[in-house]
N, C-alpha and C positions, 0 to 999 in steps of 0.2 A: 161591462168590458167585452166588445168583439174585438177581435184581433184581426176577424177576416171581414170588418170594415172597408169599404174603400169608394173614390167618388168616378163614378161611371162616366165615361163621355163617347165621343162616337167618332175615336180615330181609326183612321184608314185602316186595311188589313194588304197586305201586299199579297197576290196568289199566282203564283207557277205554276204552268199547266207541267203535269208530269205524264198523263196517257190517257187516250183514251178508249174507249171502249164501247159495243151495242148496252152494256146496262149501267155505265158509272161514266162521269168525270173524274178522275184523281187530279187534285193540286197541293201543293205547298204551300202554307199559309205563315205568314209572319205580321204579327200585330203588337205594334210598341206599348210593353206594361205599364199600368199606370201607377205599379207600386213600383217607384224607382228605387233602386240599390246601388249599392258601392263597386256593384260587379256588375260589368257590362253584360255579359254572357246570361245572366238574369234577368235582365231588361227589355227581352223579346220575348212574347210568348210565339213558341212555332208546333206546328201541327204539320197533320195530312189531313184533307178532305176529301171524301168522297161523295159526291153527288149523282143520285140518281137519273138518269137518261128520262125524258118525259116524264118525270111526275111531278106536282104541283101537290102544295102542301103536306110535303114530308114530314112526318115526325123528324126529330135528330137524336142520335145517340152519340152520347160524348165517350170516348171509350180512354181508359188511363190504366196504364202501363205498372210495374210494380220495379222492384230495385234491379237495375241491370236493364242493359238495353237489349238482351235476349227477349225481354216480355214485351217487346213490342211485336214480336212478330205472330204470336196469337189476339194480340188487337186486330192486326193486319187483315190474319183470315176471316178473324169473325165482320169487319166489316166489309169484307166483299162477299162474304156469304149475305150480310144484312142491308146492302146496298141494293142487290137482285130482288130483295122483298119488297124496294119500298122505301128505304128507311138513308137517310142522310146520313154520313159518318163521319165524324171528329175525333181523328187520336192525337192527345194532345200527348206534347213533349214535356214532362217536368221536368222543373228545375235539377233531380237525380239523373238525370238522362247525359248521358256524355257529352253530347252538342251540346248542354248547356249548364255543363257545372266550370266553376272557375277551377282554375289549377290549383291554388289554396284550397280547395273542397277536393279534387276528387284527389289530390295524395293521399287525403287522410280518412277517405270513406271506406268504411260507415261508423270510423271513434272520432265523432263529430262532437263539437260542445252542446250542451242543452241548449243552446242558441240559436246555434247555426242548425238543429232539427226542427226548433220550434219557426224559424224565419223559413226555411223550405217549406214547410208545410203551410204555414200562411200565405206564399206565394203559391204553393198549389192551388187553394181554394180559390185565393182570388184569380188566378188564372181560369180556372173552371167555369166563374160568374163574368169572365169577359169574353172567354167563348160564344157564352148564351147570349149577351150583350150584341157580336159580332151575327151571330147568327139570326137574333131575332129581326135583324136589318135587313135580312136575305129573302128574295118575294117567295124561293123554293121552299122555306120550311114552314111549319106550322107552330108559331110560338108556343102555344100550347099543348104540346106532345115533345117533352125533352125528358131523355133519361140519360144517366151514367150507368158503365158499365167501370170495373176496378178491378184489378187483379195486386192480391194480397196489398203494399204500400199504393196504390190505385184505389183500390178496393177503402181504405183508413179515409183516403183524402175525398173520395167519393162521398163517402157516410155521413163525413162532417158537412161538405156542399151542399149536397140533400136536406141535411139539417136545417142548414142556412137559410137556403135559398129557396123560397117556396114555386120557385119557375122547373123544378127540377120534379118530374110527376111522378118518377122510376124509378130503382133503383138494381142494378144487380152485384152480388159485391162473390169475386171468386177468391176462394183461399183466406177470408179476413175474419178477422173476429175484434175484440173488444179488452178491455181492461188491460189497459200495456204494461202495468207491472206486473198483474198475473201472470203474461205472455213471456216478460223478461224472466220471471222467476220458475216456470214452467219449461221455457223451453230448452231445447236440447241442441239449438245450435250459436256453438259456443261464440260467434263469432259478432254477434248482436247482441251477448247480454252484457248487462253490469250487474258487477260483483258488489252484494249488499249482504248483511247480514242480515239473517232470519229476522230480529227485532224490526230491524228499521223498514224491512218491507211489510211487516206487520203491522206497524206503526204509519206509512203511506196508505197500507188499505182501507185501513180505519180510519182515516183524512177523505180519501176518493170516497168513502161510502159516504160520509158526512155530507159531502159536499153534495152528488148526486141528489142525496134526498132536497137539499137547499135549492138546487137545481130545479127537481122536479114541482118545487112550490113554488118557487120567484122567477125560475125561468134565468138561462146561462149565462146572459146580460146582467144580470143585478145581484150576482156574488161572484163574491171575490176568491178563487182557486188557494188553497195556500200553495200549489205547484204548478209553475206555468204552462207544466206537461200535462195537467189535467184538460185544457184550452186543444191539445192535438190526441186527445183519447176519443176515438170513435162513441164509445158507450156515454161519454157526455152529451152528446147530441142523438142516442138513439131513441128517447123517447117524440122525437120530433119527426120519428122515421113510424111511426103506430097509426096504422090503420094509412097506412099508404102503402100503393104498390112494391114490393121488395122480395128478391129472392136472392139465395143464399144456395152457393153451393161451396165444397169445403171436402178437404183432405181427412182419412179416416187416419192416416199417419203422416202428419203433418209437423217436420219437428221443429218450425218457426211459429207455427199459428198451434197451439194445444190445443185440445177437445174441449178443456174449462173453459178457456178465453172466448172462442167458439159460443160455447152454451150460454155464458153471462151475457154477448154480444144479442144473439138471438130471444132469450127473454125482457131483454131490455128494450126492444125491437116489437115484442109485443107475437112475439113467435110465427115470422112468416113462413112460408115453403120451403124447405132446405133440403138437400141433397146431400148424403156424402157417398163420393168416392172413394172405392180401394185404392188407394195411391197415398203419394207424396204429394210433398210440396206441386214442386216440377213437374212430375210425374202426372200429376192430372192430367195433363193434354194429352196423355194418351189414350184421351176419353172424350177428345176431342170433336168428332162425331156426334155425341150424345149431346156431349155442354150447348158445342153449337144451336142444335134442335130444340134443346130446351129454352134457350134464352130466346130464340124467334119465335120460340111457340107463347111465353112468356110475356113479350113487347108486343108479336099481334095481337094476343087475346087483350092486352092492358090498353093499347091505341083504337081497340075496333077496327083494326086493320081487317079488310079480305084479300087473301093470297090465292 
């Protein structure tokens, strides 16, 4: 069973020149989905790109956003920081992004049905795999040097692509961690959990651990989840994420993403580099500075890039 299945073709992308610049082109990208929905507003994937001024075989970094259209605009920075390196930049718009939720979605976001989370999140992914589709058409980048960069819901749907998608060499995931019922049952903001009783999230965990292990022998394809939400849990596809490029950096008080979820994410991961910040959620980018440097120093050292 994939759910982030889907069959590739190589339709147009429409791009709007939006500025330009001595070290970027920015444009506006719109490429009709091939996972079509009931909801128009679903059926485009749209981005920004940024491309480098004279350079020939860029790497690309797909850069994805987290809940709220506030989180786009630390994508922003970091790909004009990471544009002047060198480096092509994709921030894609998901489906959660206000251009492109239907008005049935965002009344009621974020007490959405297990349906309507688990169909956003499979359009994320596939969204993600027709970026790279889109791009590896393009003579400026270098098919072979693409990473995602994720911030927190970003950062989940990153993990799983990664997983998927073996074109994806990189990974950086800000504010994310793993195990989403630990997270629902851990976390401190009220506004994202469900209310379960202690039994039956004890009773899920001991399902997810079963499963993982089934996982880890047959591979995520050939069992069957008894919870479809197991299909949109990061930590399901982290072992796919071991011994590949990946760093991790994460809030020291973080009251969406807990320390646990965090930890189970990371040794499932296979325990790459991780960082934590004094800060919040949010409140990371006031570190903004340091994140920056790290993720460039991170993507050159992992491309062979010289800056």
């Amino acid at each position: 069973m994939n759910p982030y299945y889907y069959y590739p073709d190589d339709r147009r992308a429409n791009l709007t020149l939006k500025k330009t610049t001595h070290h970027w082109v920015h444009c506006l990208v719109d490429i009709p989905d091939v996972h079509s929905t009931r909801y128009p507003e679903y059926n485009t994937v749209r981005g920004e790109y940024y491309q480098p001024q004279g350079v020939t075989d860029a790497p690309l970094v797909i850069l994805i956003h987290g809940m709220g259209d506030q989180s786009v605009i630390p994508c922003q920075f970091l790909a004009r920081h990471l544009v002047k390196k060198g480096m092509a930049c994709f921030i894609l718009y998901l489906v959660f992004h206000s251009s492109r939720l239907p008005g049935a979605i965002k009344s009621r976001l974020p007490l959405l049905t297990a349906e309507e989370w688990f169909e956003g999140y499979q359009l994320s992914v596939i969204d993600i795999r027709q970026v790279i589709d889109w791009a590896s058409r393009r003579t400026e980048i270098n098919k072979e040097q693409i990473a995602t960069f994720g911030i927190s819901l970003g950062g989940f749907v990153s993990a799983i692509a990664m997983g998927i998608d073996k074109r994806i060499k990189a990974g950086v995931f800000v504010v994310t961690g793993g195990n989403s019922e630990k997270m629902n049952w851990l976390s401190k903001a009220n506004a994202y959990r469900y209310q379960r009783a202690e039994v039956e999230y004890r009773q899920i965990q001991h399902r997810y651990t079963e499963y993982l292990a089934a996982v880890a022998e047959k591979g995520f394809e050939n069992v069957t989840p008894a919870r479809q939400s197991f299909l949109t849990d990061p930590m399901t596809f982290a072992p796919y994420l071991r011994q590949r490029p990946v760093l991790m950096l994460n809030a020291r008080w973080d009251k969406y993403i807990p320390r646990e979820a965090v930890q189970d994410f990371w040794q499932a991961c296979g325990q790459p580099p991780i960082k934590w910040f004094p800060s919040g959620h949010a409140s990371i980018w006031l570190w903004y500075p340091v994140i920056s440097h790290k993720i460039a120093d991170f993507l050159t050292s992992t491309f062979g890039m010289t800056i």
